[in-house]
N, C-alpha and C positions, 0 to 999 in steps of 0.2 A: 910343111912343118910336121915333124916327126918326136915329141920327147917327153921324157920322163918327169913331171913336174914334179912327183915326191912320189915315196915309199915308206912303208911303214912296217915295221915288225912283228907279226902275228906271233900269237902266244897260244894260238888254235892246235892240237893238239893232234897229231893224224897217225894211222887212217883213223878215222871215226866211224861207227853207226851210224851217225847223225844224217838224215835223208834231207836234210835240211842246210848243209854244211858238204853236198856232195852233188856232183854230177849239173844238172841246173842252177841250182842255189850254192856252189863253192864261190864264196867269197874273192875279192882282190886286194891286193895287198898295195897296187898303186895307183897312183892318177897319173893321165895323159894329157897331152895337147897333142889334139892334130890335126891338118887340115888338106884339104884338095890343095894340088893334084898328088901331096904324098900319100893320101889314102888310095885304094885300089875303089871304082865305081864301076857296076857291072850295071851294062846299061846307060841311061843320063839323069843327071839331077836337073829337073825340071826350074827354067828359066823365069817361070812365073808364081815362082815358089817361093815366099821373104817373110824369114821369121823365126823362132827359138821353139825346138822341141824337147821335150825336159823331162823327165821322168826320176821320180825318187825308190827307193827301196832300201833293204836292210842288208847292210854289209859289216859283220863283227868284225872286229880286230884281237879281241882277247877271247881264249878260255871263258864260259860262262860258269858262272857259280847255278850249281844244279843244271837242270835239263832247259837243253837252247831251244827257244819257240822262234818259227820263222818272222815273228813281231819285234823281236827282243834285239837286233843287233842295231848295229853305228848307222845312223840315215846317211846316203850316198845317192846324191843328183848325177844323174848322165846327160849331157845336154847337146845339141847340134844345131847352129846357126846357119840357115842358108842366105843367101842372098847371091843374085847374078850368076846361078850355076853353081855357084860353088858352095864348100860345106866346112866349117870347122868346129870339131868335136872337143869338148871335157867330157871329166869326169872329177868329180870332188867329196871328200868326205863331208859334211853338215857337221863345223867345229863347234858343236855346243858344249857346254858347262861340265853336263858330264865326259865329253871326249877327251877335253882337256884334262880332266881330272885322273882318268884311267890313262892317258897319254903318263904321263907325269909318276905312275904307279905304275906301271907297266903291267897292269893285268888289270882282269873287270873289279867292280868294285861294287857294282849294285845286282840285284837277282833281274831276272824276267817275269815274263807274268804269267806265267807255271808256280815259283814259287815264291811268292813274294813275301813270306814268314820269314826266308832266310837274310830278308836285308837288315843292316845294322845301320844305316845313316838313314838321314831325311831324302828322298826322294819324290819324282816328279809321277803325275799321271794323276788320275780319279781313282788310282788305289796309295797313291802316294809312297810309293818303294821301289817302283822303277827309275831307271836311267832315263832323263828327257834325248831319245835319241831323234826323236825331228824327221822319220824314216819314213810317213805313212804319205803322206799329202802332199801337195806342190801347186801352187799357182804365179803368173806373175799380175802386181795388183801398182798401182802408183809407181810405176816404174822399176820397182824392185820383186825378184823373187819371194815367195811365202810362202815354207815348210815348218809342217807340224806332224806328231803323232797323233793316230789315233783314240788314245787313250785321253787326250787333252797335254798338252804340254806349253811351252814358250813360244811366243811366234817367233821363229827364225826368220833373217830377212838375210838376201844373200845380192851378190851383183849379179847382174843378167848376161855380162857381157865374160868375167871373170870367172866367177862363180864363189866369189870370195865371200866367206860369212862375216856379215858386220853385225852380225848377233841379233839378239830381241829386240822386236822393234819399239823404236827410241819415244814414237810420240803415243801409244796406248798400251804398250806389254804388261807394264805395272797395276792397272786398273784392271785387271785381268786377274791376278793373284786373286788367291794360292793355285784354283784350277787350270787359269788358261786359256787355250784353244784347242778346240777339237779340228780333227781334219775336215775336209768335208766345206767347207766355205765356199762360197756363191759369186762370182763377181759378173756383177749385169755391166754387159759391155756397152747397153746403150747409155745407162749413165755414172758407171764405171763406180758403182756402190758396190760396199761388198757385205755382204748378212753372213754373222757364225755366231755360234752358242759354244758351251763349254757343259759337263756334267761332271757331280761328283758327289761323296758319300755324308755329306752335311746339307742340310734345308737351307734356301727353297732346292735344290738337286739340279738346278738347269739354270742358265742364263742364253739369255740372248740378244743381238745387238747388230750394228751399222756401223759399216768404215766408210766414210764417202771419199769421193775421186782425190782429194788433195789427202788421203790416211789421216784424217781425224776420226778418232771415234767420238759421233756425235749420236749415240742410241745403244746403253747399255739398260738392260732390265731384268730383273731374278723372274723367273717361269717357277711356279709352284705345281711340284710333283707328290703324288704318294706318297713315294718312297724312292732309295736311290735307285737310279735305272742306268743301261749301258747302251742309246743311241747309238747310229753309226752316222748318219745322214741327216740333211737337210735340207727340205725341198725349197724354192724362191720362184713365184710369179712377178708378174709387173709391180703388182700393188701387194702381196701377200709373200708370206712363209710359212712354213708347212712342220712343225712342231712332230717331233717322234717321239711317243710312252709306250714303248712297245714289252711283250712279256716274257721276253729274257731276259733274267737280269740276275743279282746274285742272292741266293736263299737266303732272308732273313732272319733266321735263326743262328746259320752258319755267320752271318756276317756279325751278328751279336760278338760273337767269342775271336772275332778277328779273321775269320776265313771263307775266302773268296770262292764260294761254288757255283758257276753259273749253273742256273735252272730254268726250264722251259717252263713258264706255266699255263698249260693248255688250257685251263678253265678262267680265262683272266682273256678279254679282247683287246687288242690293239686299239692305242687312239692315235689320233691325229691330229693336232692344234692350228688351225688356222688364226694367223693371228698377220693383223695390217702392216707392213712394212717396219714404221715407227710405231708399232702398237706395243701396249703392256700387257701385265699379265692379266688385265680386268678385259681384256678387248681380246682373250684368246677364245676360239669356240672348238671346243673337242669333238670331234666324229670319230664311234666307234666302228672298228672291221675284224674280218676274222682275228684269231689270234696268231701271229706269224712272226717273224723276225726279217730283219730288211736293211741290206750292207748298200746297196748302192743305188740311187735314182739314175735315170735315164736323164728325165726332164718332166718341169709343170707348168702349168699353165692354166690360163682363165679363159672358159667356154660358157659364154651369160650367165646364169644364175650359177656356175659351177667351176669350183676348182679341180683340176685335173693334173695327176700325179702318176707320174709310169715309171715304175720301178722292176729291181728283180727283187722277186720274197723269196722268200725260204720257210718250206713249210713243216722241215723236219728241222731247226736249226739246231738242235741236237740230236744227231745220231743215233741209234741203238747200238752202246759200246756193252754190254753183257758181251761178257766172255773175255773181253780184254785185258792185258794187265796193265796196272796202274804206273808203273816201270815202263821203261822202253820208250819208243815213238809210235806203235800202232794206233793207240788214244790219239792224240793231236792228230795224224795222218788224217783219222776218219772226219774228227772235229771240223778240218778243215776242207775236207772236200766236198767241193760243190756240187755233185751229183750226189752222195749222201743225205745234201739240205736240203734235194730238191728243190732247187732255186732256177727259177725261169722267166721271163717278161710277164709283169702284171700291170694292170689297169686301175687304178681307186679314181672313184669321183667323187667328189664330198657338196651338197647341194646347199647352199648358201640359204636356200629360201626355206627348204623343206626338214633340211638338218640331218638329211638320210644322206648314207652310205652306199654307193653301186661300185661293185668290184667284179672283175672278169680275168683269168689269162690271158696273153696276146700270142702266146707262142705255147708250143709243149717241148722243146728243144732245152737244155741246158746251158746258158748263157749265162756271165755277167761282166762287170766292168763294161756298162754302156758310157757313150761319148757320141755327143751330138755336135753341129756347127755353132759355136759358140754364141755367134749371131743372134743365136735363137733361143737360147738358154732363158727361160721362164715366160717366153711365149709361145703360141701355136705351134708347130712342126711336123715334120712328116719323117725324118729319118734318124733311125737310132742304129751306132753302129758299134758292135757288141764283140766280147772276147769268147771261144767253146774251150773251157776249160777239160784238160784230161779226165778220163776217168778212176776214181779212186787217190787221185792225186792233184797236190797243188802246183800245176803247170799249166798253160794255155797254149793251146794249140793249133788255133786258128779263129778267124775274124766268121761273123755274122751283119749283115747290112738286111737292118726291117726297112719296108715301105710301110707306114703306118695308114696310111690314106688307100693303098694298093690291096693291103696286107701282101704282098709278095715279098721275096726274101734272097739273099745270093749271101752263098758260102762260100769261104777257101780256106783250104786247110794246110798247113804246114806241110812239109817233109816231114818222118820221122826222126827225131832229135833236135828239134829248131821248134823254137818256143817265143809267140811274141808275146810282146807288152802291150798295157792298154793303147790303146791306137786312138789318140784326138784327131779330129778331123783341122786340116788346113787349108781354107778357103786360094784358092787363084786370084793373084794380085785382080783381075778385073774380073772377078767371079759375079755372074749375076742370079746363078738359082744353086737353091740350096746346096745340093751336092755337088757342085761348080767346083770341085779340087781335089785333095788329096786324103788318103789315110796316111799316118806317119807312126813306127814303129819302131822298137828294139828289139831287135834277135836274137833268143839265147840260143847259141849255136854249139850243141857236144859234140858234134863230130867235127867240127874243125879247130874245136878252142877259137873261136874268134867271133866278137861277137858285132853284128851287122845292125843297118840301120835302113830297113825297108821302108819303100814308098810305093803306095798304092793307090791309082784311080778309082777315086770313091766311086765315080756312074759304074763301077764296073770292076767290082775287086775281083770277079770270077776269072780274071786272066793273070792273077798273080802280082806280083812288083813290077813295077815299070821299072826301078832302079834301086839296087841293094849297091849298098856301102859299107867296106869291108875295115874295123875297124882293130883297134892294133892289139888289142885285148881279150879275154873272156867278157862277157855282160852277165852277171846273175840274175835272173828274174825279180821282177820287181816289183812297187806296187803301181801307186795311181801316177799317170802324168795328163802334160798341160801342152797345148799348143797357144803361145803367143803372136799373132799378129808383125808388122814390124810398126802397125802405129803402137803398142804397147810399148815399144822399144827406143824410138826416132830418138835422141839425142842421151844424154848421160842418166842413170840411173840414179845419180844422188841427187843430180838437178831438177828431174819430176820429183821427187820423194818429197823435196824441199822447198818446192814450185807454192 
């Protein structure tokens, strides 16, 4: 199968400047279906491979009002089912409230989050003027898909098998207003609960809460902050979760008068809230550490008296823009690049008995987007496998695999112009040790326009893909994805939902 399941009409405006709107990140204007043996496979799609790979990102359809952030566009799932050797691919736009709305208007209708003064209606996020584009996050949880933005938005719930959005989800979205959900969501696959928070610019500033295996939320609770703060993550052990107060956020002065400045503030520590599974806000215990900023955990866990949290920090999370103009794309470029923020594999330990703080590097290398065996997500572990972002720019260009227990390390890099995606690990149907499977990845590929769908033996990514999959499209880069299992999957998505 080979075809066109829609097309859409850009109103994007070319050529552009926009480095964001060009060359890796140019947008698609269609979705696909397609499947083996119509796609081309160099190589073999691995026989012991069953399950949904999924990845979300930001694909505009309209002109933006002011300057485009690579945040700011239409959330777009790219997904690839294998089973039996075989493979069949989507891609779908995430039809949220706003999509519809600017479908319907034929141009944008809300700003990004560059300048959100310029919105004129009620919008979505923790500054409440963006578009809910659903763009940032992706897991699947009860049967069904779950995408949200960053910024906090609607939880979108989508089919697994389709990729069809059946909107906010029906049994807890509204108990969630006005903020939402933050990306960033936890799902423990040994008992299939899942922990997220939301933040935003009214007290208490956080919440936090429990979706268990059947999507009830049964553990909503307000987390009391300072002041408003701009989280990215959140950590989830066996028995705990790992609360972020970290000190970037936006000048409170500026936010007085209505404007959004984030600011680093170097004399202000980072904390860390542990707090019990089903615990409140009386049962949180803050441990403070350097002062830092910090987009993505690796994985946490419990080691006797201690919680253990490895993430990537970022110790410049703002750059040194002197000299820059406030115009253009130079500013965002640097904002966003991850060698700029010095962001690399860290260690926090936070000690239950003692109440101190131990923090170390694990790496000096420029990593992020870590993805571990899901299996293992908020318990012990030994392998984190990580994205080497380009230099001076938002691209990734090849994979990192830590031994944590070893410390030893194996890289592989891209070609030049092939750009992958976060890479979740996919365990082998009868996988018995950790790294018993697969890396699984999206190729943005500029030199051929086409964008591919590599698969990589995790004992041993040093040798390349075993098998790329040649797919009928461009893929723009993108942000976080998920690898589902086929028990996540086994029978109809609305039947577990509803189970």
């Amino acid at each position: 199968m080979l075809e066109v399941f829609n097309k859409e009409q850009s109103t994007i405006v070319y050529p552009t400047d926009n480095p964001y709107l060009n060359g890796g990140w140019r947008p698609l204007d269609t979705e696909w279906t397609a499947s083996t043996p119509d796609l081309k496979v160099i190589g073999e799609i691995p026989k012991d491979l069953a399950g949904l790979y999924i990845r979300n990102g930001h694909n505009p359809i309209h002109e933006s009002i002011g300057r485009y952030h690579p945040y700011d566009g239409d959330g777009m799932l790219h997904a690839i089912r294998f089973r039996d050797g075989q493979a069949t691919y989507r891609n779908r736009w995430i039809r949220t409230t706003g999509f519809f709305a600017e479908k319907a208007a034929g141009k944008s209708l809300w700003p990004g989050i560059i300048e959100p003064r310029r919105g004129t209606r009620r919008g979505w996020g923790s500054i409440g003027a963006m578009k809910d584009n659903a763009g940032t996050d992706v897991i699947v949880h009860a049967g069904r898909v779950l995408a949200a933005m960053s910024q906090c938005s609607e939880p979108y719930r989508l089919d697994p098998d389709t990729l069809e959005t059946l909107g906010p989800d029906e049994s807890w979205a509204r108990r969630l207003m006005p903020q939402g959900i933050c990306s960033h969501f936890k799902v423990d696959e040994h008992t299939n609960e899942m922990t997220i928070f939301n933040f935003g610019e009214q007290a208490p500033y956080m919440h936090y809460g429990v979706v268990d295996a059947r999507n009830q939320l049964v553990h909503f609770e307000p987390i009391e902050l300072p002041g408003p703060r701009w989280p990215h993550d959140l950590g989830m052990t066996e028995h705990y979760s790992i609360l972020h107060d970290l000190p970037l956020f936006f000048d409170p002065e500026a936010l007085k008068k209505g404007g959004h400045r984030l600011k680093f503030h170097r004399d202000v520590p980072s904390r860390f809230g542990i707090i019990p599974r089903f615990g409140t806000n009386r049962d949180v215990r803050w441990f403070e550490a350097q002062p830092c900023y910090l987009l993505h955990l690796s994985n946490s866990y419990e080691d006797g008296d201690e919680i253990v949290m490895d993430g990537c920090i970022q110790y410049q999370p703002i750059p040194d823009l002197s000299g820059l103009p406030h115009d253009g794309y130079a500013r965002i470029i640097k904002m966003t690049s991850l060698h700029d923020k010095q962001t690399r594999m860290h260690r926090w330990r936070f000690n239950l008995k003692t109440g101190q703080t131990h923090e170390e590097d694990l790496d000096e290398q420029v990593t992020e987007f870590p993805m571990i065996n899901g299996l293992y997500n908020g318990r012990p572990y030994r392998y984190s496998y990580n994205a080497i972002p380009q230099k001076g720019f938002w691209l990734l260009d090849g994979l990192k695999k830590f031994d944590l227990q070893t410390g030893r390390t194996q890289t592989y890099m891209m070609e030049p112009g092939c750009h992958v995606s976060e890479a979740p690990f996919a365990p082998r149907i009868v996988a018995k040790e950790e790294d018993d499977g697969y890396l699984i990845s999206f190729i943005t590929n500029v030199n051929t326009g086409k964008g591919e769908c590599a698969i990589f033996d995790a004992r041993d990514i040093t040798v390349g893909p075993v098998c790329r999959i040649i797919l009928p499209d461009h893929i723009p880069t993108g942000a976080h994805a998920y690898w589902a299992p086929e028990s996540m999957l086994s029978g109809s998505s609305t039947s577990q939902a509803q189970a």
